[in-house]
NUGU-979691 format. One record per atom (N, C-alpha, C): x, y, z. Coordinates in steps of 0.05 Angstrom, whole numbers, padded with zeros to 5 digits, always signed. Example, Ala and Ser with C-alpha at 12.3 -4.5 7.8 and 13.67 -1.06 7.14 Angstrom:
BEGIN
+00264-00114+00156 +00246-00090+00156 +00264-00066+00156 +00257-00045+00142 +00273-00021+00143 +00258+00001+00157 
***
This chain:
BEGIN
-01520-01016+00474 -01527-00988+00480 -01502-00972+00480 -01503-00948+00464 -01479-00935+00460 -01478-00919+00490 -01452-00905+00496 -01447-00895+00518 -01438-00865+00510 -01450-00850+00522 -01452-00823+00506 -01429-00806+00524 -01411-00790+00514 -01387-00779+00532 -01403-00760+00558 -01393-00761+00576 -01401-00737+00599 -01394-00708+00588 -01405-00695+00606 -01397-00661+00600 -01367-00657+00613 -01356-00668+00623 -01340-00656+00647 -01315-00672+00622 -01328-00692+00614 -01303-00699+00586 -01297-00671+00570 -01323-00673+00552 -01317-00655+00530 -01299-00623+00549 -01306-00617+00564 -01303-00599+00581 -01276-00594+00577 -01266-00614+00597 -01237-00618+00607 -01227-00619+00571 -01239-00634+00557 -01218-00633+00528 -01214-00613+00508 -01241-00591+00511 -01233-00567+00503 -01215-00542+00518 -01213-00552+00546 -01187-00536+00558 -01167-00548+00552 -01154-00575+00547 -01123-00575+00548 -01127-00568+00518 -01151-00568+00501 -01142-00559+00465 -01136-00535+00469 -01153-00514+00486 -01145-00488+00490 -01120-00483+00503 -01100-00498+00515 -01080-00498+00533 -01065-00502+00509 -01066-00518+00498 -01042-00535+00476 -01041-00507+00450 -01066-00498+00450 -01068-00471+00425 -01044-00448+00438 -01048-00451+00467 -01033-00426+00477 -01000-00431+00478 -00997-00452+00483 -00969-00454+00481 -00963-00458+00456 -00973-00468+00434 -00957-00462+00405 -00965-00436+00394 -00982-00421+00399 -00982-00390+00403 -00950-00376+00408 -00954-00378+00443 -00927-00373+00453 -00902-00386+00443 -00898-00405+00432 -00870-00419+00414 -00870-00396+00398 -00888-00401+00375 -00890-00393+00354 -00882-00361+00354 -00890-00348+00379 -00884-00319+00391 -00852-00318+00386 -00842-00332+00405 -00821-00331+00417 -00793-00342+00385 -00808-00358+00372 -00795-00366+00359 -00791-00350+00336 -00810-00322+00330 -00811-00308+00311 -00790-00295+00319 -00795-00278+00351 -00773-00261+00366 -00741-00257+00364 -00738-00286+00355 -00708-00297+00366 -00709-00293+00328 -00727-00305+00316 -00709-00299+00284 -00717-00264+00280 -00723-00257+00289 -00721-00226+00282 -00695-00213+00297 -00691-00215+00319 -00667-00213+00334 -00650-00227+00316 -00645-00247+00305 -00620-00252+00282 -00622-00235+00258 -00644-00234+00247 -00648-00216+00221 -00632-00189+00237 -00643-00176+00258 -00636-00156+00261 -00599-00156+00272 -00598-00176+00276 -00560-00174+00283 -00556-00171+00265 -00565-00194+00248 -00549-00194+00212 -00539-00168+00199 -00569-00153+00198 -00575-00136+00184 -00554-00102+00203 -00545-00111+00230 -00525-00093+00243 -00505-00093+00228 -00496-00117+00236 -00473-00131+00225 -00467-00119+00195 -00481-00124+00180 -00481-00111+00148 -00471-00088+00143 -00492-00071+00161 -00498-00042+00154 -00468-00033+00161 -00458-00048+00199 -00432-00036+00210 -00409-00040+00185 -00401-00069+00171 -00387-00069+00148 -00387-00051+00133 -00414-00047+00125 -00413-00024+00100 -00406+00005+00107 -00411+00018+00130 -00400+00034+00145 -00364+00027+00146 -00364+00020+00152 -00324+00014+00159 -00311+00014+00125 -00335+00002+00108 -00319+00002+00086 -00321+00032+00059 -00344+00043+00070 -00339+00072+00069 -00322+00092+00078 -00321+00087+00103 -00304+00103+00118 -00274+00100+00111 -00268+00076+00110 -00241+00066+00098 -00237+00083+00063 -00251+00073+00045 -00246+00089+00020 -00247+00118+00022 -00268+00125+00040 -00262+00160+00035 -00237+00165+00048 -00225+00154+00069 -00203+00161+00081 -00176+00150+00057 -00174+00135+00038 -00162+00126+00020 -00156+00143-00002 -00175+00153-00008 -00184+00160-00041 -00179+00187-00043 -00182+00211-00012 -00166+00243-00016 -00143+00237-00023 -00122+00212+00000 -00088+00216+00007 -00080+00209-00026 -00094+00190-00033 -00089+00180-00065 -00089+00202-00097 -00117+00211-00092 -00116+00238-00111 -00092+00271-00098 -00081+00266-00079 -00075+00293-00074 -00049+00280-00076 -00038+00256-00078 -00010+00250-00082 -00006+00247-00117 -00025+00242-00123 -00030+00243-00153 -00019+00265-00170 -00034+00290-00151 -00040+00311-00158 -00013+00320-00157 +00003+00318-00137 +00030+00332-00133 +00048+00322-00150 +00046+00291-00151 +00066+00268-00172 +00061+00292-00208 +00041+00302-00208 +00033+00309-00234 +00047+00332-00238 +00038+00354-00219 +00051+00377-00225 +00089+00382-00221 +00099+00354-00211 +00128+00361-00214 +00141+00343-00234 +00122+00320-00240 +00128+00300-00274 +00125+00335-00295 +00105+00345-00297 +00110+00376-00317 +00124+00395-00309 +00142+00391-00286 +00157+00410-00282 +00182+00399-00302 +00194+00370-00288 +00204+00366-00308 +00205+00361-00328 +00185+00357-00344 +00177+00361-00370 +00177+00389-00384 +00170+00406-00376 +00173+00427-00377 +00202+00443-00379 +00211+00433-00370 +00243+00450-00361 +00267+00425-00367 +00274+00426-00387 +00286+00410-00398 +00318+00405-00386 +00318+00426-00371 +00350+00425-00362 +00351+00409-00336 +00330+00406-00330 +00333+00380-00299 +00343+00357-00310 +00332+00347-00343 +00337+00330-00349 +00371+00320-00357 +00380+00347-00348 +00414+00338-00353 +00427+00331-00330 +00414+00336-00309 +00432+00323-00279 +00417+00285-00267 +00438+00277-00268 +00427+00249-00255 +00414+00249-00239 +00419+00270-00214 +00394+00266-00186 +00377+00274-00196 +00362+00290-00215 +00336+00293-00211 +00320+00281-00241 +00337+00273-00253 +00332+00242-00272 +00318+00222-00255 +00342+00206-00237 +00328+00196-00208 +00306+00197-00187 +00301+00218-00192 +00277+00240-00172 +00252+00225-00181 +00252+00237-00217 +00238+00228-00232 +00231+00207-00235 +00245+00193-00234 +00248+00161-00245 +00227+00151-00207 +00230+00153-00184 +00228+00160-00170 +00200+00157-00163 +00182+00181-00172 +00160+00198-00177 +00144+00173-00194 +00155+00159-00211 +00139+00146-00234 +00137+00123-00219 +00154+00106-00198 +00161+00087-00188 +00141+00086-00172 +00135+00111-00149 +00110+00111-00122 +00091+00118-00135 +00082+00126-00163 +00058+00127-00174 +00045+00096-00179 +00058+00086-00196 +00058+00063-00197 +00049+00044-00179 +00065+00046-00157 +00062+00038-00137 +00043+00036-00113 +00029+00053-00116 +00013+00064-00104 -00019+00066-00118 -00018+00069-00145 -00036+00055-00165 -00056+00029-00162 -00027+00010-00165 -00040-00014-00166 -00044-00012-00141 -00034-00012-00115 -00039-00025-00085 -00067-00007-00088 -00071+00018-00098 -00095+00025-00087 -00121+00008-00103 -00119+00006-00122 -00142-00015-00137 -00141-00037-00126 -00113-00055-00126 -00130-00076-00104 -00142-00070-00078 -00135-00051-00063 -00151-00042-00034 -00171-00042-00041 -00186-00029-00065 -00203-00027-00074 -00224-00048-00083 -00212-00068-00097 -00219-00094-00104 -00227-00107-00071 -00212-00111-00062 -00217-00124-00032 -00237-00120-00022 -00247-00094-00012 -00261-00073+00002 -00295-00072-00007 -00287-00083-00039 -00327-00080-00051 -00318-00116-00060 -00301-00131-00045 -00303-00157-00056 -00302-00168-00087 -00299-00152-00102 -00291-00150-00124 -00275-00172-00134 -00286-00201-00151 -00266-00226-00154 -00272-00226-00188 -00239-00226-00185 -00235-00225-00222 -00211-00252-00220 -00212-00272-00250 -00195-00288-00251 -00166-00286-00246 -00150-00300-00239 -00127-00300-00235 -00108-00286-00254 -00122-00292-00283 -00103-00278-00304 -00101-00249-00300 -00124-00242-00290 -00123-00208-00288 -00112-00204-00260 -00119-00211-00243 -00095-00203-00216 -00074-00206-00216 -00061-00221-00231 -00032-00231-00235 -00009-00206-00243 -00023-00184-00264 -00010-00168-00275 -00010-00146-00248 -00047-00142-00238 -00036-00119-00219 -00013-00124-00187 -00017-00153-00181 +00006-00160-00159 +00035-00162-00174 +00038-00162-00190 +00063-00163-00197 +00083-00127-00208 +00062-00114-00214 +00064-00077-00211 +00075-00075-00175 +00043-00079-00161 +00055-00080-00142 +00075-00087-00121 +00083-00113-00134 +00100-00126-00114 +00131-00108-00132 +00138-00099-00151 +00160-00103-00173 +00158-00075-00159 +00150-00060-00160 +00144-00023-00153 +00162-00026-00126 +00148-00044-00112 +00155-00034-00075 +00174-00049-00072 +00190-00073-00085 +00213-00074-00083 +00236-00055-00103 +00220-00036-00118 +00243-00018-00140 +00250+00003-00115 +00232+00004-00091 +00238+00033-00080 +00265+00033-00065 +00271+00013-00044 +00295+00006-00036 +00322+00008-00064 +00313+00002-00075 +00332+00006-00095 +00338+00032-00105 +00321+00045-00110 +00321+00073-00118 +00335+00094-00101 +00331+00084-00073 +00346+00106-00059 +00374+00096-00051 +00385+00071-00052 +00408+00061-00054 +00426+00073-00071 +00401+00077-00085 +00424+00083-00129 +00432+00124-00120 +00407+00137-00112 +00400+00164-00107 +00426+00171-00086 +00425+00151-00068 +00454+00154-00042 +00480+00155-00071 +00479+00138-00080 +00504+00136-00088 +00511+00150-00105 +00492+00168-00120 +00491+00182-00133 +00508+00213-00124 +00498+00222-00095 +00505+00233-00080 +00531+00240-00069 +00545+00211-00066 +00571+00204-00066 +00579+00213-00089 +00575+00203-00108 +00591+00211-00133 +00591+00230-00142 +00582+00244-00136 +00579+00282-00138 +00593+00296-00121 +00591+00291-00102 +00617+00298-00078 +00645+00283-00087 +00655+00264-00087 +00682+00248-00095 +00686+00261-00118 +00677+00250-00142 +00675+00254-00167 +00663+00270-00185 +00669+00301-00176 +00648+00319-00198 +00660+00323-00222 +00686+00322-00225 +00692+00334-00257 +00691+00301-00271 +00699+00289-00256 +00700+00262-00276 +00686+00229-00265 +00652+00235-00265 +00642+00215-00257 +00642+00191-00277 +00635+00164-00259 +00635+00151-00273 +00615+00142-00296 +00617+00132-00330 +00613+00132-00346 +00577+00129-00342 +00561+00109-00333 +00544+00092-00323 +00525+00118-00306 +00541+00138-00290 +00527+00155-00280 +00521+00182-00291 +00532+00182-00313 +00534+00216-00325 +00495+00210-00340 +00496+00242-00341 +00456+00235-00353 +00448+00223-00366 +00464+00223-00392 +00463+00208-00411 +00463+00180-00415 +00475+00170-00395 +00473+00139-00393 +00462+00124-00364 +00446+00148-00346 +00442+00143-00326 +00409+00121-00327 +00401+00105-00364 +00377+00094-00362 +00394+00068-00362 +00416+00069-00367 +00426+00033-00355 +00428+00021-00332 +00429+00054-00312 +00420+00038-00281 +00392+00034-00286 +00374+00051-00291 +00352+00052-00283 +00339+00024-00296 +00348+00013-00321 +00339-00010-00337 +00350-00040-00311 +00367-00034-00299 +00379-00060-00290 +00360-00060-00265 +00362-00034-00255 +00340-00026-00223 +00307-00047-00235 +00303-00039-00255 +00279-00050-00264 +00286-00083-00271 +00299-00093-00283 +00305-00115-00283 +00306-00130-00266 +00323-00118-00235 +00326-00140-00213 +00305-00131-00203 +00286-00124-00202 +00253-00108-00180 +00240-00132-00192 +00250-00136-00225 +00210-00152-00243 +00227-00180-00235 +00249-00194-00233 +00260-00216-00222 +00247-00229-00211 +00256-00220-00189 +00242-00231-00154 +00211-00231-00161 +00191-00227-00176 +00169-00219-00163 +00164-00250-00198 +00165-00249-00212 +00176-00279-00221 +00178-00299-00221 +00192-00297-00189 +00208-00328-00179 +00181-00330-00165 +00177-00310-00145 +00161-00303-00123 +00138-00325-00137 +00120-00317-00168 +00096-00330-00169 +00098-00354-00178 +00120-00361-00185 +00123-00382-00208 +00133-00411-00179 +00142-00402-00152 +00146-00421-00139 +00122-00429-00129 +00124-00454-00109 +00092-00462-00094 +00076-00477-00111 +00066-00490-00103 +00037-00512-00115 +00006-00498-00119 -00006-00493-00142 -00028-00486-00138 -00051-00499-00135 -00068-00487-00122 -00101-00495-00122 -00106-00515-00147 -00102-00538-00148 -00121-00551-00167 -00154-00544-00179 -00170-00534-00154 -00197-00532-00168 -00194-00501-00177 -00180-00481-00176 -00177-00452-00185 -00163-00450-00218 -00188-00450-00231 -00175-00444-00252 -00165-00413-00266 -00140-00422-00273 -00127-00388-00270 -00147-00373-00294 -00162-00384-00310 -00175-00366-00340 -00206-00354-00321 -00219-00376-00318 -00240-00365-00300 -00248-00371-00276 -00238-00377-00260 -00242-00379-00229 -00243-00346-00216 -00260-00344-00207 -00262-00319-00192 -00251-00307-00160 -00228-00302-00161 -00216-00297-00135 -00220-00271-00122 -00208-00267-00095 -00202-00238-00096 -00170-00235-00099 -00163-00216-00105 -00139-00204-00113 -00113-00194-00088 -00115-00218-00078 -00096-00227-00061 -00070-00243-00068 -00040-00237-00059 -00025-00260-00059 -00036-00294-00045 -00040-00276-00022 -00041-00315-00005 -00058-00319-00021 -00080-00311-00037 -00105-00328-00049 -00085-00330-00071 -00080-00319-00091 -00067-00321-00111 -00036-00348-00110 -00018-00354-00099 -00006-00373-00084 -00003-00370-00060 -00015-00390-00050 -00019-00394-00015 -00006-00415-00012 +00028-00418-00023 +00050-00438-00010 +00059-00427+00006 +00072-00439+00038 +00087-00424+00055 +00118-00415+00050 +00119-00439+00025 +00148-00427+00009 +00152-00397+00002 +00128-00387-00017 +00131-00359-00023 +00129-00346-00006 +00118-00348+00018 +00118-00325+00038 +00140-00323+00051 +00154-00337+00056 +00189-00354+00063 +00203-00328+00043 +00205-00344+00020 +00222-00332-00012 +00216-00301-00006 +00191-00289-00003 +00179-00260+00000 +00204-00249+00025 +00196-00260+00050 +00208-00247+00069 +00233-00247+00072 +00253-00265+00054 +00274-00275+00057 +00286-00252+00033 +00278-00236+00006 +00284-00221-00014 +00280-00194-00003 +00263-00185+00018 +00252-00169+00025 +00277-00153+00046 +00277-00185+00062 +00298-00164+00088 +00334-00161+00068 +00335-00181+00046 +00366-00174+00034 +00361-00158+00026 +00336-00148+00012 +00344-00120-00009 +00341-00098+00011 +00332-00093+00041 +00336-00069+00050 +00357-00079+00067 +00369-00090+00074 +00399-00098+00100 +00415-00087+00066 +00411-00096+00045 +00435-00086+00025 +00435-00052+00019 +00414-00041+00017 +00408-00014+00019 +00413+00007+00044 +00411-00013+00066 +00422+00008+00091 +00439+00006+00093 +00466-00026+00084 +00488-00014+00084 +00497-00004+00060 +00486+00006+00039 +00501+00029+00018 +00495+00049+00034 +00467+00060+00045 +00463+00087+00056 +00484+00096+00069 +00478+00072+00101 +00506+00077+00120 +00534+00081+00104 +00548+00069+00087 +00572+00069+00076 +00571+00103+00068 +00552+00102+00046 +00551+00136+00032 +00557+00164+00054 +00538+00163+00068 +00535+00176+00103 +00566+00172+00107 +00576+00159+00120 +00602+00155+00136 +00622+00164+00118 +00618+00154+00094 +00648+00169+00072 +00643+00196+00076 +00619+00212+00064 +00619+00238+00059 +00627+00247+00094 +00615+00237+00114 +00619+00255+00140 +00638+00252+00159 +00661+00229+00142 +00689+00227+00144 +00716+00247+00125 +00703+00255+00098 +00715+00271+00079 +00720+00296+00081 +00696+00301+00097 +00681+00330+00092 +00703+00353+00095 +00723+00350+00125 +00745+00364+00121 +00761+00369+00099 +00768+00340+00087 +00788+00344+00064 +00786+00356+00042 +00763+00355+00034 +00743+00362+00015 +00747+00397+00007 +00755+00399-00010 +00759+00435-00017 +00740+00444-00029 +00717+00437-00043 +00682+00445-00045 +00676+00456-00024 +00659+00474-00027 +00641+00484-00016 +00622+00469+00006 +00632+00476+00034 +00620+00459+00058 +00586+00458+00059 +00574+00483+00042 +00553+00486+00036 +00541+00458+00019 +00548+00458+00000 +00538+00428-00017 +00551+00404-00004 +00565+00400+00013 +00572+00372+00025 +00550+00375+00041 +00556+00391+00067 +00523+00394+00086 +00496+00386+00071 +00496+00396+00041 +00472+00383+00036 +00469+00353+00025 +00490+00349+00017 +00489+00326+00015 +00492+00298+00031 +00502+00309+00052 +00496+00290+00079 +00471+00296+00088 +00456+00322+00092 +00429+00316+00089 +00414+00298+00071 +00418+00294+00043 +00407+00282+00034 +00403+00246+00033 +00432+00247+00044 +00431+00211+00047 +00411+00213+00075 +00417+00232+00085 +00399+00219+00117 +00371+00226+00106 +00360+00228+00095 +00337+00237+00078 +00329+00209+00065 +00341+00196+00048 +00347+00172+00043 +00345+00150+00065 +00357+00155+00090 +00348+00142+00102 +00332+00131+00116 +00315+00168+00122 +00294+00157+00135 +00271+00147+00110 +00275+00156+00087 +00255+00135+00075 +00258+00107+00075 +00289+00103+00074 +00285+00072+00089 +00266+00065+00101 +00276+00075+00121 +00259+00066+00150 +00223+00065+00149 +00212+00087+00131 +00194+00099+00124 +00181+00067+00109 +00196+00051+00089 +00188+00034+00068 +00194+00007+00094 +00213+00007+00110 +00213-00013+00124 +00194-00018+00143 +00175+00002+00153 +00161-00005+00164 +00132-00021+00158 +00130-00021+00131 +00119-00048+00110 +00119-00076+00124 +00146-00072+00138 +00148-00113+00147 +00140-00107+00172 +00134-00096+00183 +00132-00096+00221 +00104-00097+00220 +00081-00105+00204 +00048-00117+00211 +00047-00138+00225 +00069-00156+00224 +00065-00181+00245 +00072-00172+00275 +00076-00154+00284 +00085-00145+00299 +00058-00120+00312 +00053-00104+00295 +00033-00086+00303 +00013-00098+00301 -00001-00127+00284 -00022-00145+00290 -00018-00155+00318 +00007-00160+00324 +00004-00174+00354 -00002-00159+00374 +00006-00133+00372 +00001-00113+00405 -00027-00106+00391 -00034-00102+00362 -00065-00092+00363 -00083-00109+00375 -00088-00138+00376 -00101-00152+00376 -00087-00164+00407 -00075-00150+00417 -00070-00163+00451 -00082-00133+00462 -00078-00110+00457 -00092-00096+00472 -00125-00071+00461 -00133-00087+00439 -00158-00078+00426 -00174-00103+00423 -00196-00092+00408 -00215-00119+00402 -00222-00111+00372 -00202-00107+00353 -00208-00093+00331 -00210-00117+00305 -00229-00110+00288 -00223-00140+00267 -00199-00145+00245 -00203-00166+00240 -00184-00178+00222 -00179-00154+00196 -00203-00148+00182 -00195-00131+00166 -00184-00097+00176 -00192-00083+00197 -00190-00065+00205 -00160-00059+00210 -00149-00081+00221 -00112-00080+00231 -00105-00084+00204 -00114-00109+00184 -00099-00094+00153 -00100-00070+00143 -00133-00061+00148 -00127-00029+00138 -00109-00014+00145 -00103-00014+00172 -00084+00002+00186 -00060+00002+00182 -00054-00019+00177 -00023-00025+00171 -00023-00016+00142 -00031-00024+00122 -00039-00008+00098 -00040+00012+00091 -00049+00035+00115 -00056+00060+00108 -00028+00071+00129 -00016+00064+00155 +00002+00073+00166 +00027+00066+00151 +00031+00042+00136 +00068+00034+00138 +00063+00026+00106 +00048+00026+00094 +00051+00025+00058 +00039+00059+00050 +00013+00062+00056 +00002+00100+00038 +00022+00118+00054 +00022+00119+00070 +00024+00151+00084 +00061+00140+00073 +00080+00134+00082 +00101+00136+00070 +00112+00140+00042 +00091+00122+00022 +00096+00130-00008 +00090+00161-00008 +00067+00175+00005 +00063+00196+00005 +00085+00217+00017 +00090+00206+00032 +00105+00231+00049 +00133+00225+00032 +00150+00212+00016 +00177+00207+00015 +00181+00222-00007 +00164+00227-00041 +00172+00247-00058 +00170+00281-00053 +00150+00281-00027 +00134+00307-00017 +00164+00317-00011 +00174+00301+00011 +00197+00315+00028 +00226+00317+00012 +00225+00303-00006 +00251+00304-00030 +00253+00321-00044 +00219+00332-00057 +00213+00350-00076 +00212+00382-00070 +00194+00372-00051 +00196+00403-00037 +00222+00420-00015 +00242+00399-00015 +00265+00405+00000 +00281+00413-00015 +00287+00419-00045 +00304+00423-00067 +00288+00454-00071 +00306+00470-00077 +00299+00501-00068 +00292+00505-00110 +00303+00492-00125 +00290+00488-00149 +00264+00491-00153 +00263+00463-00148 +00227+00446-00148 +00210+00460-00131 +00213+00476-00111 +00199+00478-00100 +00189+00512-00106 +00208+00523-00114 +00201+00550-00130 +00181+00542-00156 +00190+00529-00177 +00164+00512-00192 +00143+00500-00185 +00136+00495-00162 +00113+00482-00150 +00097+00503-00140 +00107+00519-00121 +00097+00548-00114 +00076+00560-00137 +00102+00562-00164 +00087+00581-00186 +00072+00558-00199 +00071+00541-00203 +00051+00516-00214 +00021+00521-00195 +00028+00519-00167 -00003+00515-00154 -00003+00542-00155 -00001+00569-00157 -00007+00598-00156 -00019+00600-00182 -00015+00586-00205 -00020+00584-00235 -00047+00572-00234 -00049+00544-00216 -00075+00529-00215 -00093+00545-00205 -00087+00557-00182 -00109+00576-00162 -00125+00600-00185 -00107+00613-00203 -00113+00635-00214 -00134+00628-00242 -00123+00600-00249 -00136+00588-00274 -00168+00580-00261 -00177+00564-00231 -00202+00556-00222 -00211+00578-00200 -00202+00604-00207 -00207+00630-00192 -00236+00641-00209 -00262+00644-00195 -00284+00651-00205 -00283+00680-00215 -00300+00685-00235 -00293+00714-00256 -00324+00723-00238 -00319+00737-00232 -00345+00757-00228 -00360+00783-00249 
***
């Protein structure tokens, strides 16, 4: 005789099924909650990047076109006016002008590249870090050559030496370029590379450390970096101390010595201006001991404080401090205003 279940069975077994429905209910609740709460960090997280990386390019992309803009209208000045082209300083100026364009070029495309993640093979980053790196080491040089230039116009005005007169003032400028593309040479060609990165198609970003990430080159880097400006502050210093040791003796016009000890100290503080390039290990450490700011944000900064704003500010204050150039610049932007002036 079969034994038929009680009620108080079936009973009791459709409450713990109804009990057991409720708690994978509530999992299932709770478990949706927590992945929506991640979707939704994620999707913070995203949006805040893409925000920072907006905000970063528009803050990039005015200082860049409006230094452009200025580099342009005093490249046609001297183009224009052919008689600048007979004095060595503003040969130099020039030479100068083409150098922080440059310069400032490439660094801004790779910021650029970085910023929208942008990974192109090694063959093609190779050319724009090497503009860059060859540019920002020509600048130390340029104002070393500009100091001395200075000097030799004061010492030596009726009879400078051969190498500095206008006419042969592109054999400095060829050697300036020679020892800048050097170093930057050695710089890639030392260090062990990535075996699995192939330089034709491997897709990187347009970084040195990605590009060679030996601790040699960063060594070789910092070690070319501090000789070529310790060698440039002492030509500055030297130039400075002759002229503001002379200056009595000197039977010229105290007017053009005065300016030309202005000008080496002009020189100098663009030193200082380009040297502040190496002090990121340093402003990474107090940023990141007294902020909570990210990894990329302190590069921007240092990027946009001690590399943009100095290339910018160093032809501004050279160009527009020459009572020349700056009468041509006047009538150049008074020319532009009148040419995008609406006709009614």
């Amino acid at each position: 005789m079969l034994c038929r279940p009680k009620h108080t069975d079936i009973t009791a077994f459709k409450s713990s099924s109804s009990n057991l429905r409720k708690h994978v209910a509530v999992c299932s609740t709770t478990m949706s909650n927590m992945q929506n709460l991640t979707e939704l960090s994620i999707t913070n997280n995203t949006s805040n990047k893409s925000l920072s990386v907006i905000i970063k390019v528009c803050v990039v992309i005015p200082f860049f076109c409006v230094f452009l803009f200025c580099i342009a209208i005093m490249l046609h000045i001297f183009a224009s006016h052919r008689h600048y082209l007979d004095t060595s300083r503003y040969i130099l100026f020039a030479y100068m002008l083409v150098n922080d364009a440059l310069q400032l070029l490439s660094s801004v495309l790779l910021f650029l590249f970085v910023m929208g993640q942008v990974r192109l093979a090694i063959v093609y980053c190779i050319p724009l870090l090497f503009i860059s790196t060859a540019t920002f080491q020509n600048t130390p040089l340029i104002l070393a050559t500009m100091a001395l230039e200075r000097y030799i116009a004061i010492f030596y005005p009726l009879r400078p030496p051969p190498a500095w007169r206008s006419d042969r003032i592109w054999i400095i400028i060829v050697s300036l370029w020679s020892i800048s593309c050097l170093f930057p040479i050695i710089d890639f060609s030392i260090g062990e590379r990535d075996p699995s990165i192939d330089v034709l198609s491997t897709p990187v970003l347009c970084k040195t450390i990605v590009v060679n990430p030996s601790p040699l080159q960063t060594l070789f880097k910092a070690a070319v970096s501090v000789l070529f400006f310790a060698v440039v502050a002492v030509v500055i210093l030297f130039t400075y101390v002759r002229i503001l040791l002379e200056t009595r003796k000197l039977r010229q016009d105290r007017l053009s010595v005065g300016k030309a000890m202005h000008t080496v100290l002009l020189h100098a503080f663009q030193l200082l201006l380009c040297m502040l390039a190496f002090t990121h290990p340093i402003t990474e450490t107090l940023i990141v001991l007294h902020t909570k700011w990210q990894p990329e944000d302190i590069a921007f900064f240092n990027y946009f404080c001690f590399i943009l704003i100095p290339r910018f500010l160093s032809p501004l204050i050279y160009g527009f401090r020459d009572q020349c150039l700056r009468a041509h610049i006047g009538t150049k932007f008074l020319c532009c205003s009148r040419k995008t002036k609406p006709i009614f």
